[in-house]
VEXDREN-2710 file (C-alpha; in Angstrom, 1 decimal):
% VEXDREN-2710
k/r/px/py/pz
1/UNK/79.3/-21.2/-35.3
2/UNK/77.5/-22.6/-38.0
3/UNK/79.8/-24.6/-40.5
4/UNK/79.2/-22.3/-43.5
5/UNK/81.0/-24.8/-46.4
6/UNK/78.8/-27.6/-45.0
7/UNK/75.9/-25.4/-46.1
8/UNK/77.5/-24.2/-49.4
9/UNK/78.5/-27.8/-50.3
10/UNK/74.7/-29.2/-50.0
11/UNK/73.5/-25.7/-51.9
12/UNK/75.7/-26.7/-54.7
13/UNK/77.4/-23.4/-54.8
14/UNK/81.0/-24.0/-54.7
15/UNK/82.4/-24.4/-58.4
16/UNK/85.7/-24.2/-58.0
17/UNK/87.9/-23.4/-54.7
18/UNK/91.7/-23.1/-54.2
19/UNK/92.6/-25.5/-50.9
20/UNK/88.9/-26.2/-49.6
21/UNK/91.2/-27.8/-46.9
22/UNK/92.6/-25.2/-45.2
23/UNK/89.8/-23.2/-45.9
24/UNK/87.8/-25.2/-43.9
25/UNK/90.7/-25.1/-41.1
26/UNK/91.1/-21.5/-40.9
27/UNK/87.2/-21.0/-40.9
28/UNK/87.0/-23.2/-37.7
29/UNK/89.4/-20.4/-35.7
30/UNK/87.1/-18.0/-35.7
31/UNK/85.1/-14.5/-37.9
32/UNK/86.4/-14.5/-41.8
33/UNK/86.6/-11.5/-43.3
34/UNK/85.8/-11.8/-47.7
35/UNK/84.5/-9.6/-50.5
36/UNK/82.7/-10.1/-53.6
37/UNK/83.1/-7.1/-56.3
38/UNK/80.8/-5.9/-58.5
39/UNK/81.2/-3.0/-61.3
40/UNK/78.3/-0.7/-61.9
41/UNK/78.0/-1.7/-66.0
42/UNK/74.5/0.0/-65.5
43/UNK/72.2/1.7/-62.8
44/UNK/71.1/-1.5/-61.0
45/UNK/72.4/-5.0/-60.5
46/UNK/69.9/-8.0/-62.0
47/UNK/69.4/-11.2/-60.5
48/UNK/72.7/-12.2/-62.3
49/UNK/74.2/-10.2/-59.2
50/UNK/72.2/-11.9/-56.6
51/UNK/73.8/-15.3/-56.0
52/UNK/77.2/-13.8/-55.1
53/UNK/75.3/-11.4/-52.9
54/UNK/72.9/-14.2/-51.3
55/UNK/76.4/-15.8/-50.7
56/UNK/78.1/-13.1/-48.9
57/UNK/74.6/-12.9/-46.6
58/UNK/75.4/-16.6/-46.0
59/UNK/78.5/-15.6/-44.6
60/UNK/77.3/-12.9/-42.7
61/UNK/74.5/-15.5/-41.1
62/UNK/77.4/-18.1/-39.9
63/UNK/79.0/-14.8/-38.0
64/UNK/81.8/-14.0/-40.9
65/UNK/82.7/-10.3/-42.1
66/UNK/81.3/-9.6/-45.7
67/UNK/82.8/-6.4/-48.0
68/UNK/80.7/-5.1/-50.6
69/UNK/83.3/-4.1/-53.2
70/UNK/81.7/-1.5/-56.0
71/UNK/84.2/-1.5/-59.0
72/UNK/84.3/2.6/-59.5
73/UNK/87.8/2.3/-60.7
74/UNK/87.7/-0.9/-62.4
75/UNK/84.5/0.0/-63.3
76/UNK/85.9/3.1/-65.8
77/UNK/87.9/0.1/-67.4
78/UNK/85.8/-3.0/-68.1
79/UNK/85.9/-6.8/-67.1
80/UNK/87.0/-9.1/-70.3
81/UNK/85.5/-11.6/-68.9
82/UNK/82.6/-13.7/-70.8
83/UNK/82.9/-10.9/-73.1
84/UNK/83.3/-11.4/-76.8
85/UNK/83.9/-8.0/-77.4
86/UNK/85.6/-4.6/-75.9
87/UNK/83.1/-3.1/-73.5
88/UNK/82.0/0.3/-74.8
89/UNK/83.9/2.7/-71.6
90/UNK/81.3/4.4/-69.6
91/UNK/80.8/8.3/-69.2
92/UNK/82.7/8.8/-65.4
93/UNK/80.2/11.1/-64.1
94/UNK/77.4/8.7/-64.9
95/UNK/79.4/5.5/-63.5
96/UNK/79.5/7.9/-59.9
97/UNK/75.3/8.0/-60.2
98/UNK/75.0/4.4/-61.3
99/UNK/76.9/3.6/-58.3
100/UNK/75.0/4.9/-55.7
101/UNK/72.1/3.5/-57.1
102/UNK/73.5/-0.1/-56.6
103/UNK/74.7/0.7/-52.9
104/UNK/71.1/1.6/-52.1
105/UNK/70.0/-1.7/-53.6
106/UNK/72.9/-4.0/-51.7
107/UNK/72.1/-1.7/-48.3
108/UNK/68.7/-3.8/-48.7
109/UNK/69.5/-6.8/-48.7
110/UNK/72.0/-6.2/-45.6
111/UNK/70.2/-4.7/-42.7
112/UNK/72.6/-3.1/-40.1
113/UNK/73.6/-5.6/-37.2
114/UNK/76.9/-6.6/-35.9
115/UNK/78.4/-8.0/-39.2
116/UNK/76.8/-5.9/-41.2
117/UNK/78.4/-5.3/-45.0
118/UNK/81.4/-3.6/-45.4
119/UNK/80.7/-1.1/-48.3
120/UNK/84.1/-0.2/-50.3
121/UNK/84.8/1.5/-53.8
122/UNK/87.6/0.8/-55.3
123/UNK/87.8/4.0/-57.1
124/UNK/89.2/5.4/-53.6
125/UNK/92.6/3.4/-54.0
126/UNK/92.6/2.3/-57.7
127/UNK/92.7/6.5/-58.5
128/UNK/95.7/7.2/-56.5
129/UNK/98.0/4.8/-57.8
130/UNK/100.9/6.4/-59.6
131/UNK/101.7/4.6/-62.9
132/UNK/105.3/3.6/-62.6
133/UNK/105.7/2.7/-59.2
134/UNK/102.5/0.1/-59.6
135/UNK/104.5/-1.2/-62.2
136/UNK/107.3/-1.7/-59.9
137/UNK/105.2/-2.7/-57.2
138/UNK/102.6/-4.4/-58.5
139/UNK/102.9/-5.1/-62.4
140/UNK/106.4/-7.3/-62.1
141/UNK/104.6/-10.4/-60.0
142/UNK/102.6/-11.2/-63.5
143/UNK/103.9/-13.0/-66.2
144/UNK/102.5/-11.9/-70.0
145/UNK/102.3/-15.8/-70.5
146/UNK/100.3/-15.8/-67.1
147/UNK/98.2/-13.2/-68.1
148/UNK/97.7/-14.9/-71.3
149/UNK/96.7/-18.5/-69.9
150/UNK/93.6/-16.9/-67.9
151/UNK/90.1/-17.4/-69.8
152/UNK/89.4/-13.9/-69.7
153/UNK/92.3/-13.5/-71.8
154/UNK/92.4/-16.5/-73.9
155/UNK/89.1/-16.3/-75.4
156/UNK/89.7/-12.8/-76.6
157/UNK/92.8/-13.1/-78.5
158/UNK/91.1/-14.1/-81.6
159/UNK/88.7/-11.2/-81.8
160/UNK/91.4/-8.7/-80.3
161/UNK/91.5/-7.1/-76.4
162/UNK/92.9/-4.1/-75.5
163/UNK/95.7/-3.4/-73.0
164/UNK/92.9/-1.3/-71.1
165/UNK/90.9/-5.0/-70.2
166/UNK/94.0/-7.0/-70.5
167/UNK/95.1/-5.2/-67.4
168/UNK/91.9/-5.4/-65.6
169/UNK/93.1/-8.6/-64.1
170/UNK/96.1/-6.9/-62.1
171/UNK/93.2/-4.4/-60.6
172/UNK/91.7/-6.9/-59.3
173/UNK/94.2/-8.9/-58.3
174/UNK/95.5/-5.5/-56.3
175/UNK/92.0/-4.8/-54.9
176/UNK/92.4/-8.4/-53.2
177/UNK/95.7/-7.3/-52.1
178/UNK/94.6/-3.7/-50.6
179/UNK/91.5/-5.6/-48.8
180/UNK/93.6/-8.0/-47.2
181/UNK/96.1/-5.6/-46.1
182/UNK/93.4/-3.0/-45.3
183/UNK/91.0/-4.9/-43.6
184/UNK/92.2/-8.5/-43.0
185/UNK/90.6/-9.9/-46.1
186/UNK/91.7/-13.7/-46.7
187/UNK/88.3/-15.0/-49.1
188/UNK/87.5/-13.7/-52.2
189/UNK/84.1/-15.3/-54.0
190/UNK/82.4/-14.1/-57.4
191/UNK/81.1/-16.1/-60.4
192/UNK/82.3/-19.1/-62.5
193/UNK/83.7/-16.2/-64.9
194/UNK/85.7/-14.6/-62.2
195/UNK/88.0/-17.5/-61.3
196/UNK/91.1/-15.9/-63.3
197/UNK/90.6/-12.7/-61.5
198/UNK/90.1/-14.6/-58.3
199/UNK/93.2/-16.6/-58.3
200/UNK/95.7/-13.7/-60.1
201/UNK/94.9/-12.0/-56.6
202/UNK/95.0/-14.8/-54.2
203/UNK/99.0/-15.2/-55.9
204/UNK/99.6/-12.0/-55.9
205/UNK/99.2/-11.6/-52.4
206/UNK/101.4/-15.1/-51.3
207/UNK/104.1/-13.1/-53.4
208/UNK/104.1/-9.7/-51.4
209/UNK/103.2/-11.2/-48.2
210/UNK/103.9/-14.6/-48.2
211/UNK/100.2/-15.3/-46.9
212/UNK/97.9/-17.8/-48.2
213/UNK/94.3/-16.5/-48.6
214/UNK/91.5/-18.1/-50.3
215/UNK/89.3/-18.2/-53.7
216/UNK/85.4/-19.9/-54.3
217/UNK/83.7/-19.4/-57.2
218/UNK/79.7/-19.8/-57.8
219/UNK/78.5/-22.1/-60.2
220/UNK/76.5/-20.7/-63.4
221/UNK/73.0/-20.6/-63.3
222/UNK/71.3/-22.2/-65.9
223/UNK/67.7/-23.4/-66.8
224/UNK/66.4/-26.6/-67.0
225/UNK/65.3/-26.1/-70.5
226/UNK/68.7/-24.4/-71.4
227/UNK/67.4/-20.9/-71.9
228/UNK/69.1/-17.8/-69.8
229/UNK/68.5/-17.4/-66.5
230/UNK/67.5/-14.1/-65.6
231/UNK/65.8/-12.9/-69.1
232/UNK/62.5/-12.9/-69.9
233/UNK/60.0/-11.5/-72.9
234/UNK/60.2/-8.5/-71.4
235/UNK/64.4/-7.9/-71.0
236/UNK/66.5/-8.3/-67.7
237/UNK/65.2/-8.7/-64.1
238/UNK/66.6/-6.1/-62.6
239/UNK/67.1/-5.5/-58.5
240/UNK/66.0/-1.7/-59.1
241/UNK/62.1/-1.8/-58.1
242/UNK/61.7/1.4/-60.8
243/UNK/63.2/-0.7/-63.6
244/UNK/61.4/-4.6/-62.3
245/UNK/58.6/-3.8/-60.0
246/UNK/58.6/-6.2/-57.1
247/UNK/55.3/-7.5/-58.2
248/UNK/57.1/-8.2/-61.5
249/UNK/60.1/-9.8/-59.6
250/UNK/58.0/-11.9/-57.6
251/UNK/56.3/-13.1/-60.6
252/UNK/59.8/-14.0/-61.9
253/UNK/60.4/-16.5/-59.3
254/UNK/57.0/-18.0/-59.2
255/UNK/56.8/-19.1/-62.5
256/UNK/59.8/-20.8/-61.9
257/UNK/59.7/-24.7/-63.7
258/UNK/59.3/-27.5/-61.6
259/UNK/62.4/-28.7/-62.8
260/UNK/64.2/-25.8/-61.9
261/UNK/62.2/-24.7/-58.4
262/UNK/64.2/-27.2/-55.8
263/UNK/68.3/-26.2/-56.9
264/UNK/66.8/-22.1/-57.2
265/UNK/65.5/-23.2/-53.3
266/UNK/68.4/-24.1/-52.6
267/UNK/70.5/-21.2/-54.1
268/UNK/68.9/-18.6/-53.4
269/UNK/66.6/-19.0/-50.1
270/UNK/67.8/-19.9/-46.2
271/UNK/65.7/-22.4/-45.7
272/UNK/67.3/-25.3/-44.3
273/UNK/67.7/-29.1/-45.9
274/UNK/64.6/-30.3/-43.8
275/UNK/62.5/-27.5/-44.7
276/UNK/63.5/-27.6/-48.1
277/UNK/62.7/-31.6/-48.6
278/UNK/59.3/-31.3/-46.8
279/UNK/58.1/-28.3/-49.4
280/UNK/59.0/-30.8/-52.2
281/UNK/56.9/-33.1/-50.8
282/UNK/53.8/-30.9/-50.1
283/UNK/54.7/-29.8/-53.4
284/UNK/54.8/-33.6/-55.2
285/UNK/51.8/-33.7/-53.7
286/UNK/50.1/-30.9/-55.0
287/UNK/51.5/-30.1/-58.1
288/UNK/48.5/-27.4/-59.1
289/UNK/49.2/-25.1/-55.6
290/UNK/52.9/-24.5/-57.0
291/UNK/54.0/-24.3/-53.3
292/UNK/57.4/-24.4/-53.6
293/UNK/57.5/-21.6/-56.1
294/UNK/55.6/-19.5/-54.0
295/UNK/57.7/-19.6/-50.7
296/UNK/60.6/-19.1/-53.4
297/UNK/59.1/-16.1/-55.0
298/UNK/58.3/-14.4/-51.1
299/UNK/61.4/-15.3/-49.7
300/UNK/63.6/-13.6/-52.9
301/UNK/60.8/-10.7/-53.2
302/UNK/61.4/-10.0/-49.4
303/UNK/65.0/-10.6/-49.2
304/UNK/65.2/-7.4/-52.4
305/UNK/62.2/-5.9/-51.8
306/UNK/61.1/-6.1/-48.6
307/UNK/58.8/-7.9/-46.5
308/UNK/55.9/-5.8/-46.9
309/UNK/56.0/-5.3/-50.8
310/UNK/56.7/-9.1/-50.8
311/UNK/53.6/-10.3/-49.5
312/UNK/52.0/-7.3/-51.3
313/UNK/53.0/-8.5/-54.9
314/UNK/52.0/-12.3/-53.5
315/UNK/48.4/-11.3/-53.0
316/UNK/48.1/-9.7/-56.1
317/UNK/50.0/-12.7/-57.8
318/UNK/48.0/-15.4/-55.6
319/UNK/44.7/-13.7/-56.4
320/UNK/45.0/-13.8/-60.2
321/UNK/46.4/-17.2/-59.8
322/UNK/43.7/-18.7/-58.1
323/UNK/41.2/-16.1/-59.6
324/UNK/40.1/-14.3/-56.4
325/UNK/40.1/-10.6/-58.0
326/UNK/38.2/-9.9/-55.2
327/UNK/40.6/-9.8/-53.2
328/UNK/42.5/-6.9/-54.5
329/UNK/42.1/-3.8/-53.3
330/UNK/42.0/-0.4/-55.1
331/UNK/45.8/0.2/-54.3
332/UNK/46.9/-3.3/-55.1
333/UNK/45.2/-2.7/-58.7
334/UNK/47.1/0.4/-58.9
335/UNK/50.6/-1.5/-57.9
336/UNK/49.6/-4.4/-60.4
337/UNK/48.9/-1.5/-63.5
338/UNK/52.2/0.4/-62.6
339/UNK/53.3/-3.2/-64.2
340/UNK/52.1/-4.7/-66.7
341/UNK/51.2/-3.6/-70.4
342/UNK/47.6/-1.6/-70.3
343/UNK/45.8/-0.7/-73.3
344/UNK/42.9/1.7/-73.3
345/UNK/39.3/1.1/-73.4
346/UNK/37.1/4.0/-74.5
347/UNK/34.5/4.9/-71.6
348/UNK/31.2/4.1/-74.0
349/UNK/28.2/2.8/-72.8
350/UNK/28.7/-0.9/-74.0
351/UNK/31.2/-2.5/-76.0
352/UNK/30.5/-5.6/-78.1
353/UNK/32.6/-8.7/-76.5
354/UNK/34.5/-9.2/-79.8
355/UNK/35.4/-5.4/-80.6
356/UNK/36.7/-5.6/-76.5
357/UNK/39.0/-8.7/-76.8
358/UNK/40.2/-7.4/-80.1
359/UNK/40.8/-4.0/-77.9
360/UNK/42.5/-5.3/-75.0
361/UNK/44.9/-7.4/-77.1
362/UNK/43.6/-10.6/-75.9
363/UNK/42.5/-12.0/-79.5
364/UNK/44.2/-10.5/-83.0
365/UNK/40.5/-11.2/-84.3
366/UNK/37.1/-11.6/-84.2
367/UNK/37.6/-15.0/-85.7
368/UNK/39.6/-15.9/-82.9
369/UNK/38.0/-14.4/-80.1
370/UNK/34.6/-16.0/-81.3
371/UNK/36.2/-19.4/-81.3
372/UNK/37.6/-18.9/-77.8
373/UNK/34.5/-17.5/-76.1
374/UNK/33.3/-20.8/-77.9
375/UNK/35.6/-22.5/-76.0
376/UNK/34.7/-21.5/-72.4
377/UNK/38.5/-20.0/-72.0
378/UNK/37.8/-15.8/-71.6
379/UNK/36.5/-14.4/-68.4
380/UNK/36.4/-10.7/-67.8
381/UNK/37.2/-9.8/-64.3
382/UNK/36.9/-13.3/-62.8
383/UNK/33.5/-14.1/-64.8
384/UNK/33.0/-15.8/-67.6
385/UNK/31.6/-14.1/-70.7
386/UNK/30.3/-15.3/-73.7
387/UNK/29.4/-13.6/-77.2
388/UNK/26.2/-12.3/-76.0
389/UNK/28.4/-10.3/-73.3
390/UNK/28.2/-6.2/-73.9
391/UNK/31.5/-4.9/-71.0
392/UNK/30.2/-2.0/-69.2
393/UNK/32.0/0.3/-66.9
394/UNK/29.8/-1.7/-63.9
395/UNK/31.6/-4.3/-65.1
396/UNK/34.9/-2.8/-64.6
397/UNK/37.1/-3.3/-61.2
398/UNK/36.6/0.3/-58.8
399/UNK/34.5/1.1/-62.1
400/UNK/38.1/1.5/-63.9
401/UNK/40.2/-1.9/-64.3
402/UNK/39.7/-4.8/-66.3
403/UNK/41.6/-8.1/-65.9
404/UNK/40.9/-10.4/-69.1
405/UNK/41.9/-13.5/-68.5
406/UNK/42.8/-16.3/-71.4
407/UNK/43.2/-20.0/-70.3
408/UNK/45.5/-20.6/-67.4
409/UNK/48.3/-18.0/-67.8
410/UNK/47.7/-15.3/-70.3
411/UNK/46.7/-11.3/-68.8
412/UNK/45.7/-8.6/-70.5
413/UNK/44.7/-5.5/-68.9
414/UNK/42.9/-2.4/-69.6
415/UNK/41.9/0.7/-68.1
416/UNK/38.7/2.9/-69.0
417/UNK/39.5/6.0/-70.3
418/UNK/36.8/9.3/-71.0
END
């Protein structure tokens, strides 16, 4: 069996634990069974999700038991944690829809086999709780200067919390408890944020049962350049291909910096220490080919997404990259346009090369877009143009699409309309 915290420690993915020791003793007896939770806050998890989930897979790999727990019940009360602010309480009817909208997502990534994930909503136990005798039961093993100590907590006091989040803690700590009496749950993992939670369960179990089980945290994820992992221009990367397309995920991942590209490898792919050193150096090597950030953005992409929209969005990506429009077929221009920003170009005869930048978006002027066709840096559909260029619909891509690229980086696109 492989030895999963080996793997973890040289990933850089365990933040805090609670005895690593006898963690590591009571992994070498044999299968594991531990649960991350997650509460539906909106209809799909983002990439914020995915570490804890490309954890639980990790698990799963070295022959342990994951559970998927979705918060249904905690879910109707709201986390304090890393929240400045009460979390607005969400509609129940639309927390049951967002709900199986994030179960389709995690049943994705975790293909049936023998360990495959344990889905469980906490809604199902959490709702049939009667009031007193949880206080009895439950309530009495946690101290108000307990409660009070715990992060979650702490930071809140100033701006005011609720007894509605300032019991969310006990729910969780009680979902650890029901698991482990349930299903034989001894690990619980979740975010650098969750380790109150984590820990208020892992005690409150050693109290009813006398039984030690076991807490890990995952670091945060943060930038090399100190900006927010996970957001972009355009908002959130979400899991749900309707609200990120997967060519838009992909894209995500591959503009990852070089800075960040190895620990993200490492995070977030399988790939193994040997196969992650000899990318870097293929990639040291040849900087401009961005190979590391490619085998990062198709392993993710596929892991979400699937294998076959993976390599999908990496032609498309790979082809404007490298300039090879040539390469993409009518459907893969249809994929690409279901993506990105398009703004409408008037089906006329010819249009003047300065009114069609200033159209597409690509220059805010004629000024501008003389002094960059000046420059060399504008080609229309992988050819260079200049301002003697009139754009045609022979010009176009399956006589619709245009692809204007600026420099290196900057798209625009436009479709031909009557």
């Amino acid at each position: 069996m492989e030895n999963i915290l080996d793997d973890l420690k040289f990933r850089g993915l365990i933040n805090q634990a609670t005895n690593l020791e006898g963690l590591e003793k009571r992994l070498k007896k044999g299968k594991l069974v531990l649960y991350c939770g997650f509460d539906p806050t909106a209809q799909s998890l983002h990439i914020g999700n995915l570490l804890p989930l490309v954890t639980l897979k990790r698990f799963q790999r070295a022959n342990h038991q994951p559970i998927f727990l979705i918060g249904g019940g905690t879910g109707l009360i709201g986390d304090p944690s890393g929240k400045n602010l009460e979390r607005p309480l969400s509609d129940e009817e639309l927390v049951k829809q967002w709900k199986k909208k994030i179960v389709q997502q995690v049943s994705n990534i975790f293909p049936d086999n023998k360990n495959s994930v344990i889905v469980v909503d906490n809604y199902e136990w959490l709702s049939k709780q009667k009031i007193i005798y949880f206080l009895r039961d439950i309530g009495r093993h946690f101290t108000v200067p307990y409660m009070l100590a715990k992060e979650s907590v702490k930071n809140r006091l100033n701006t005011g919390i609720s007894f509605t989040e300032f019991s969310y803690m006990i729910l969780q700590a009680f979902d650890f408890y029901y698991l482990n009496q349930n299903y034989h749950c001894e690990l619980q993992i979740g975010g650098s944020d969750q380790w109150g939670n984590i820990t208020a369960g892992i005690e409150l179990i050693k109290k009813k049962t006398g039984q030690e089980v076991f807490g890990l945290s995952l670091p945060l994820v943060t930038k090399a350049d100190g900006t927010k992992f996970g957001k972009t221009e355009s908002g959130t990367i979400w899991l749900d291909p309707q609200l990120t397309s997967p060519y838009q995920f992909y894209q995500f991942w591959f503009n990852t910096d070089d800075k960040d590209v190895e620990k993200f490898l490492k995070f977030y792919t399988f790939l193994t220490e040997d196969e992650i050193k000899e990318l870097e150096l293929k990639t040291k090597k040849m900087p401009e080919k961005r190979l590391a950030q490619k085998v990062l953005a198709l392993e993710i992409t596929a892991l979400v997404h699937g294998k076959k929209l993976a390599q999908q969005s990496e032609k498309i990506s790979q082809s404007l990259f490298y300039d090879n429009l040539e390469n993409l077929s009518l459907l893969d221009l249809k994929t690409l346009f279901q993506s990105v920003e398009i703004k409408e170009i008037p089906k006329k005869k010819e249009i003047l090369i300065l009114d069609f930048l200033l159209v597409i978006g690509a220059c805010s002027s004629k000024s501008e877009a003389r002094r960059e066709l000046e420059n060399g840096i504008i080609k229309v559909n992988g050819q260079k143009v200049d301002l003697k260029t009139k754009v045609n619909q022979k010009m176009a891509l399956f006589g619709q699409y245009f692809i204007v690229q600026k420099g290196k980086k900057q798209y625009y696109f436009g479709k031909m309309v009557p």
